[in-house]
N, C-alpha and C positions, 0 to 999 in steps of 0.2 A: 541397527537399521541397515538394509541394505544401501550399496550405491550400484551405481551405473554409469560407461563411458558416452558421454554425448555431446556434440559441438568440441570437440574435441579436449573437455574438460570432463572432472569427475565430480557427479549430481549425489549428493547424499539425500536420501527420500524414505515417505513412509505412505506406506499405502494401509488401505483399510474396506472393509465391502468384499462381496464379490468379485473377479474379474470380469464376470458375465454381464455387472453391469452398468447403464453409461458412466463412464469418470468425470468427475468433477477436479479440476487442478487448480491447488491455489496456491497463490504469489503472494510473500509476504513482502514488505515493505524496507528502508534502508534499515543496514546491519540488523535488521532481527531474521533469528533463525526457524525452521520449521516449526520450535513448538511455543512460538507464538500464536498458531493457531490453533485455539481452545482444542484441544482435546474433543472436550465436550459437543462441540461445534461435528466434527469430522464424525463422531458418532451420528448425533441427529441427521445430519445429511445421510447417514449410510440407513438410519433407520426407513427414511424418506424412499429408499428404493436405490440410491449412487454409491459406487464406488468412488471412493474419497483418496485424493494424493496431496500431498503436501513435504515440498524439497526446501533445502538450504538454497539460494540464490550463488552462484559464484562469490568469492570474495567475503562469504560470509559462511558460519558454523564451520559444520566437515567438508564442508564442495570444496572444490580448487583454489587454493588461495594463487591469485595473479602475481607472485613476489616476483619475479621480472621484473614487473612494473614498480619495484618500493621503492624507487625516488620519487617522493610527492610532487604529484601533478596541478594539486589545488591552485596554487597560486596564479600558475601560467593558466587554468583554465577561465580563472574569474577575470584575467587582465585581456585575457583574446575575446571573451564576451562583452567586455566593456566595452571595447573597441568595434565591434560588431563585428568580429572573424569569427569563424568556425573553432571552437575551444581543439586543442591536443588534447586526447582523452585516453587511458590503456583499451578504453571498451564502451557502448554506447547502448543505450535500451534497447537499440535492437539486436543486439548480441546477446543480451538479456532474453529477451523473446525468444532467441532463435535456441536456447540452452531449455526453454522451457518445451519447444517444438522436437527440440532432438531427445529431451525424456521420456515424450512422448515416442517418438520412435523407437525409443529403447524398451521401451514398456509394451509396444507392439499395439498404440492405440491409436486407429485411425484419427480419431474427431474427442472433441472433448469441449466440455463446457471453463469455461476459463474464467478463472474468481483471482481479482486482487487487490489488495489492501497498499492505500499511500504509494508508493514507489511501483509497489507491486501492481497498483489498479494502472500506473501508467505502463508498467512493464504489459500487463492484459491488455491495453488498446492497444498494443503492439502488434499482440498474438491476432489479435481480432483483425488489423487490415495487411499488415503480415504475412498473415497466416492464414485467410479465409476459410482455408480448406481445413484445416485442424477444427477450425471453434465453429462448436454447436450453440453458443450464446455465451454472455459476457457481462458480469457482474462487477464495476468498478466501485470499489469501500474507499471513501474518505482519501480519493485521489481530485484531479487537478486533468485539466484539457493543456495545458502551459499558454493559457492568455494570457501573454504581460501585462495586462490590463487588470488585471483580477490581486485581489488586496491580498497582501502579506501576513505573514504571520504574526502573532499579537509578541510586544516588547519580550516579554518574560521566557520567551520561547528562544528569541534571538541570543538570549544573554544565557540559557542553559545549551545551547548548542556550540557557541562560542569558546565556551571554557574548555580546558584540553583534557583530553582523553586518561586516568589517573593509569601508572604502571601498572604493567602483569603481575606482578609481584603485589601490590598494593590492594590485599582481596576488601580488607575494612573499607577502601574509596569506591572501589569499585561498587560496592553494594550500594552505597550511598549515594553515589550518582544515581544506579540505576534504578533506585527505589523514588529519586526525585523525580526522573525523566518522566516516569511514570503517573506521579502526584501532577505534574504540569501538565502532561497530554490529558491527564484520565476522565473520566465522563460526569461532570458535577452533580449529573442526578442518580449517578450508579456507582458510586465510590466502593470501589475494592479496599478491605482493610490492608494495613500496614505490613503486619506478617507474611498476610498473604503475597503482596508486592517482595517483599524478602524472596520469599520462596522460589518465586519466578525466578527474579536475577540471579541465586544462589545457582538453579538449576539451569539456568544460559550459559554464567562464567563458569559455571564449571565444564561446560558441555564442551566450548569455544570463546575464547577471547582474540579478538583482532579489530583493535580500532582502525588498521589501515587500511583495510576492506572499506569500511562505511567510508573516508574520504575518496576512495574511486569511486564508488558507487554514489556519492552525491556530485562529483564531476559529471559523471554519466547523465545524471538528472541537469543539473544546469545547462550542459552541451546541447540537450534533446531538443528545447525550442517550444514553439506550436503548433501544436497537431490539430488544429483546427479542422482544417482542410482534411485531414486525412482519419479523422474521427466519421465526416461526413460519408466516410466511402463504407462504414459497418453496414453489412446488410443481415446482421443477423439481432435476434430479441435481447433487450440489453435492458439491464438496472441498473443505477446510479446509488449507494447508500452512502448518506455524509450526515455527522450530529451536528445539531444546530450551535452545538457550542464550543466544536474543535480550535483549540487554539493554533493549530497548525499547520493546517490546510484550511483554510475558511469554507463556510457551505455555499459562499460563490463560486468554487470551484468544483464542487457537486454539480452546480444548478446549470455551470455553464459547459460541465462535460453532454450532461442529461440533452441541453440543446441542442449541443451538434451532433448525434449519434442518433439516426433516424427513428423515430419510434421509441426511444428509449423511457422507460419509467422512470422518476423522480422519486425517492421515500426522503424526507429530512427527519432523521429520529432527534426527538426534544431532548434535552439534557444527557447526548452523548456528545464526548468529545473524539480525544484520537488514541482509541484504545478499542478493546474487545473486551469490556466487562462479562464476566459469564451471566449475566440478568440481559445481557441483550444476542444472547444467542440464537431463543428461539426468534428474534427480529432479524436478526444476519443471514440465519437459515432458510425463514420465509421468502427475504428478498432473491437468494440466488435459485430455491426453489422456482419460484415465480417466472425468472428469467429463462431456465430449462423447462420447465412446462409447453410455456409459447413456445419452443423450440421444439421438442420432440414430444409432448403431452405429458399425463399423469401416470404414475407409474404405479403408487400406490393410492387406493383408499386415504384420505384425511386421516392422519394418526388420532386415537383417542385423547382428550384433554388430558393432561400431566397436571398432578397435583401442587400449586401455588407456591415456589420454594420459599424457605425461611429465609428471612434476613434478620440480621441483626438491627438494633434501631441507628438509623431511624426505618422506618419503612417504607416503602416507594412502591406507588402504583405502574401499572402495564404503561409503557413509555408511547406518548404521543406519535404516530406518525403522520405525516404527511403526503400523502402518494398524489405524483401527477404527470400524467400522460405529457409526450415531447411535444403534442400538439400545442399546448398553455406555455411551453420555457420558448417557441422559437424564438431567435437573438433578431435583436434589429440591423440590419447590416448598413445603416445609414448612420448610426449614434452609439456609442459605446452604453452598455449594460451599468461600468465602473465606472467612479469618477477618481480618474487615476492622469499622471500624462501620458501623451498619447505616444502608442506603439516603440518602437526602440529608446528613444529618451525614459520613456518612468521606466525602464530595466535597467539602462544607464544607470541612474540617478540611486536606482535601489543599491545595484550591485557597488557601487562608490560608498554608499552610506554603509554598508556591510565591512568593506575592505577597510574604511578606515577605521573602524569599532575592530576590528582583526590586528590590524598594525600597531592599534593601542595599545592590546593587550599581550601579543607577542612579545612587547618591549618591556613588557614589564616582568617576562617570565625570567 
C-alpha cells in the first residue's frame, strides 16, 4: 500500500475507484487500522460510482507512530478532566482531522465526502466544521456528539477495556483478546463466526501491533469535550448510522449527534452493535450513499438486486432500519434528553468511577 507525507506525519492509505471520481474518505475508529473497513464495503461504494480511500489514523497500523510522546499520558489526562482543566494530550481530534485534510491534499482532492466509524465519526465531525471546504457530506457510524449527559458504555465493555494490553511477543493472547473484543462489540443479530473473527485479528497483528497508539488516541477522545455547539455549524447533508444494540457507544449518541447537525438523517439499524458485520454492508453503503447523493446527486442508475448471501444457521432477515429526518430528533434545550447528573458533575463522577476500577486493577498487576 502506498503512504503519503501530510500534516507533517506519514498516512499509510489505500485507495480503490477511479480517480476521476468523487472520493469518498473513511475514518476508522480507536486502534483499528484501515482494513477494518470491509473490503467488501470500499468495493460496493466503488461500484456505486466513488472513488473509495481508506488510511491508517496516526498512532495506529503503518502511519507515524508519535513515540516522542511514549510516556503515558493517560493518567495525567483523566485527573486534568476530573478536575475540569483542559487534559495534556501528545495530539487532539483536530489534529486527527487535520492528517485526514492533509491526505487529501496529498492526494490532490479538493472536497470529499467524509465517512467515519466510532472515534473516527468523531474524528468526521471534525473534518465537517473544520474543514467545510474539503467535505462534500458526512456520514457519522456508531459515534457520539460528546454530551456528558449521554449514557455510558454497558459494564462488560468497561471491564474488557480495562484489562491490559497482552505483549508483542505473546501472539496466543493477543488473538484471544482480539477475537473477544470483537464477541463484546459484535452485532447480536449479525454474528460473524469465530474463525472468521481469528482471521481478522491474525491479519491486523500481523499487519501492526501498538497498543500505545490506542492509549493517546483515547486521551485525544476524552480531551475533545462537546461539540455540540459546533456539530450545529455543519452546513452540509449528513447521516448519522448507530445499532440499536452497541454496547459501546449507546444509540443515544446516534440520536443526539443526528440532533444537532442540521438536517441530518437518523438510520438506527436493529440488532447491530459496534462492529461492521459483512450482512450489514449493503446497510453502511446505503447510508453514506444517501448522504453524497443530497450532496452532489446520483451518479449511477440503482445497482441491479444482488443475489440473497448464504448464511450459516441461524438465518437472519434484511435488518430493520429506522430512518428519520433531524426535524423529529431536535433536542429540547430546556431539559435534558438523558437522565444522567447534570453537565460537568456526571463526567466527574463517571471519570472517578473509571479511575478507581483502574487503580484496582493496576495494583493487582
Amino acid at each position: 500500500m502506498p503512504k503519503v507525507r501530510a500534516n507533517g506525519i506519514e498516512i499509510e492509505y489505500e485507495s480503490f475507484g477511479s480517480e476521476r471520481d468523487e472520493a469518498i474518505l473513511l475514518i476508522m475508529g480507536l486502534g483499528a487500522q484501515l482494513t477494518q473497513w470491509p473490503v467488501e464495503l470500499c468495493r460496493e461504494l466503488v461500484s456505486r460510482g466513488y472513488r473509495v480511500i481508506r488510511f491508517d489514523n496516526r498512532d495506529t497500523g503503518l502511519s507515524s507512530r508519535m513515540e516522542r510522546d511514549r510516556a503515558l499520558v493517560w493518567p495525567d489526562a483523566v485527573l486534568a478532566l476530573m478536575q475540569g482543566k483542559s487534559a495534556f494530550v501528545p495530539y487532539t481530534l483536530t489534529d486527527m482531522a487535520a492528517d485526514a485534510a492533509g491526505l487529501l491534499d496529498a492526494l490532490d482532492i479538493p472536497r470529499a465526502h467524509i465517512v467515519g466509524a466510532s472515534m473516527g465519526g468523531m474524528i468526521a465531525q471534525h473534518v465537517a466544521f473544520d474543514f467545510p471546504d474539503r467535505t462534500l457530506s458526512l456520514t457519522s457510524i456508531m459515534s457520539s456528539s460528546g454530551n456528558p449527559l449521554l449514557p455510558p458504555a454497558r459494564p462488560r465493555v468497561y471491564s474488557l477495556f480495562l484489562s491490559p494490553a497482552p505483549a508483542a511477543h505473546d501472539h496466543g493472547a493477543i488473538v484471544a483478546r482480539g477475537v473477544k473484543t470483537y464477541e463484546v462489540l459484535g452485532s447480536p443479530g449479525f454474528p460473524t463466526d469465530r474463525e472468521t473473527l481469528r482471521e481478522w485479528v491474525i491479519r491486523d497483528a500481523s499487519r501492526a501491533y501498538y497498543p500505545a497508539g490506542v492509549m493517546r488516541q483515547m486521551a485525544a477522545v476524552m480531551a475533545d469535550g462537546d461539540r455540540r455547539a459546533k456539530l450545529r455549524r455543519i452546513a452540509v447533508p449528513a447521516t448519522v448510522v448507530h445499532g440499536e444494540d452497541d454496547p459501546l457507544v449507546p444509540v443515544a449518541g446516534g440520536l443526539d449527534t443526528a440532533a444537532n447537525i442540521p438536517g441530518a438523517e437518523m438510520r438506527v439499524v436493529q440488532g447491530m452493535g459496534h462492529d461492521m458485520p459483512i450482512a450489514l454492508v449493503p446497510v453502511i453503503a446505503d447510508a453514506i450513499v444517501a448522504a453524497a447523493e443530497r450532496a452532489t446527486g446520483r451518479k449511477h442508475p440503482a445497482p441491479a438486486p444482488v443475489a440473497e448471501p448464504r448464511f450459516t444457521e441461524p438465518r437472519f432477515t434484511e435488518p430493520a432500519i429506522e430512518v428519520s429526518p433531524a426535524a423529529d430528533l431536535a433536542p429540547d434545550a430546556e431539559a435534558p434528553v438523558f437522565n444522567a447528573p447534570p453537565g460537568r458533575v456526571g463526567l466527574k463522577l463517571r471519570f472517578m468511577s473509571w479511575w478507581r476500577r483502574l487503580m484496582g486493577r493496576l495494583k493487582k498487576l
